[in-house]
N, C-alpha and C positions, 0 to 999 in steps of 0.2 A: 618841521623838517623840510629841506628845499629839495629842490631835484637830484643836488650833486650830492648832496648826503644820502639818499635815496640809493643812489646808482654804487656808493660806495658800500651802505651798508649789505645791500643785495651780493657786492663782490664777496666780501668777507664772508659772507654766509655759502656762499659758494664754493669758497676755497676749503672753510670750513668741512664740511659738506663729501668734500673730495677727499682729503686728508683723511677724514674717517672712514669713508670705501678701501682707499687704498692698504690704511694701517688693518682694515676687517678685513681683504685679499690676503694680506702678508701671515695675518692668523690662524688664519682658514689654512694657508697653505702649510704653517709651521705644525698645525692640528692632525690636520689629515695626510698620513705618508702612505704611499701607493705600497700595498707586499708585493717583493718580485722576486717572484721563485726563478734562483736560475740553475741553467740544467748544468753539470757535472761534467766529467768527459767519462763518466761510466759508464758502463752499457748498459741496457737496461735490464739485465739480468743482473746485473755485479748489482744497481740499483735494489731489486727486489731481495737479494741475498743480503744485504747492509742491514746491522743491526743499529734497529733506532728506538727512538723514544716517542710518545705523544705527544711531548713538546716540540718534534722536529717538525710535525705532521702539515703539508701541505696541499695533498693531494689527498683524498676518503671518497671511497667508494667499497658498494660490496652488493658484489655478482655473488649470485647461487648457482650451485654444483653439484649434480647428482649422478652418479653412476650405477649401473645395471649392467651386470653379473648374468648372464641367461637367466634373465626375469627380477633375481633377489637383488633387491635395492642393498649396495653395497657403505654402509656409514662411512661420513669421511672424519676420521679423529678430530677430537678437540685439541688446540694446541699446539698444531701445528705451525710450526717460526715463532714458537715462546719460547725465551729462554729465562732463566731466573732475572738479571737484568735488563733485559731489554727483548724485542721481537720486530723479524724480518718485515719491510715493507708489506710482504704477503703473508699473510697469516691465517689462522682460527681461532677461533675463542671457546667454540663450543661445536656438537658433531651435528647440528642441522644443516650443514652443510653450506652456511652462512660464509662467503670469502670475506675478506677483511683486508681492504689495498691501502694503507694508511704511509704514505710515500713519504720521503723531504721534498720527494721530485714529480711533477706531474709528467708521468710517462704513458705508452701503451704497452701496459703488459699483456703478457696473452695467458693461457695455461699452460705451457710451457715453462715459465718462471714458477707459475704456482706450482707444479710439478717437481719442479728442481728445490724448490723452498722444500716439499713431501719427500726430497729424496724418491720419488717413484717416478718407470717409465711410465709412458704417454706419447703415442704418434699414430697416424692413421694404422700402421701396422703392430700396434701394442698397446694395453693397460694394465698395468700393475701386471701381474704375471701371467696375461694371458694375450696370445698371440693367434692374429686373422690368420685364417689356414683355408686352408680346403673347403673344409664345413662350416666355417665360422667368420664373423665379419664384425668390425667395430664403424658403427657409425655416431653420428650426434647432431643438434637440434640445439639451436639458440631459439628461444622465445615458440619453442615450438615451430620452428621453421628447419627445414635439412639445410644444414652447414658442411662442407668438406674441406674447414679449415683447421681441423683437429688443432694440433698442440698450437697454431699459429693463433688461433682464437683472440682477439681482443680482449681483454675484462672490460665490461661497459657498466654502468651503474645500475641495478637493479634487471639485470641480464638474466635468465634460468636457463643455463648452461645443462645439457642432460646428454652423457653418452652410456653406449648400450654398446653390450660385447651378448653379441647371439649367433643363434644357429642362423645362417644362412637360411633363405626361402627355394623350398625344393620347386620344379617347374611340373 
């Protein structure tokens, strides 16, 4: 072989070469499609009230919930946002007090939604049917931290959400 067959066959291989990157880019790209979740014009309550499926499921997370009664750990239902076909973004599965934020939509919900999913009140000045008065105060504790964002509360992943309805501290 002489120089100039040399320098041609080198080309060819070259081009070669290229051609196969580019047809493996195009593959690659036709293989792998990016999920994009997009957001809705709902709000993110109408969000959490929408009944879905596991197949819609985009968003999973699940914050834990506990509440306290003047001391008695109050259960939270299992079930809650089940319906025979389908179940709300926010839900239960079981009464360990496990939430269950299985969305179409990655939003921030707070407890406020889970609430409304419970049909039960919930705000710094109520729980369930008991109301801060006089002698009585509702506070609550993310990760064991004092929080004063009652129903506005974020659901974050693996959260320990804990609010208490007690007797005020005499001085």
């Amino acid at each position: 072989m002489n120089k100039d067959s040399l320098k041609l066959s080198a080309g060819w291989w070259l081009a070669i070469i290229m051609a196969m990157l580019i047809a493996g880019l195009f593959i690659l790209k036709a293989l792998v499609k990016p999920v994009l979740v997009t957001q809705t014009t709902k709000t993110t309550r109408e969000v959490a009230l929408t009944c879905t499926t596991d197949m819609a499921t985009q968003y999973h997370i699940h914050p834990y919930l506990k509440i306290f009664i003047n001391g008695t750990e109050t259960t939270i239902p299992a079930n809650i946002g089940i319906q025979p076909s389908c179940m709300t973004s926010l839900h239960t599965h079981d009464d360990s007090g496990k939430l269950h934020v299985e969305s179409p939509e990655k939003r921030d919900f707070t407890l406020a939604d889970f609430f409304a999913v419970w049909q039960k009140p919930f705000s710094k000045n109520q729980i369930l049917e008991y109301r801060a008065d006089a002698t009585h105060q509702i506070r609550e504790t993310v990760n064991d931290t004092a929080v004063s964002s009652f129903e506005n509360t974020v659901l974050r992943d693996g959260d320990k959400i804990v609010i208490y309805y007690e007797a005020k501290a005499t001085n």
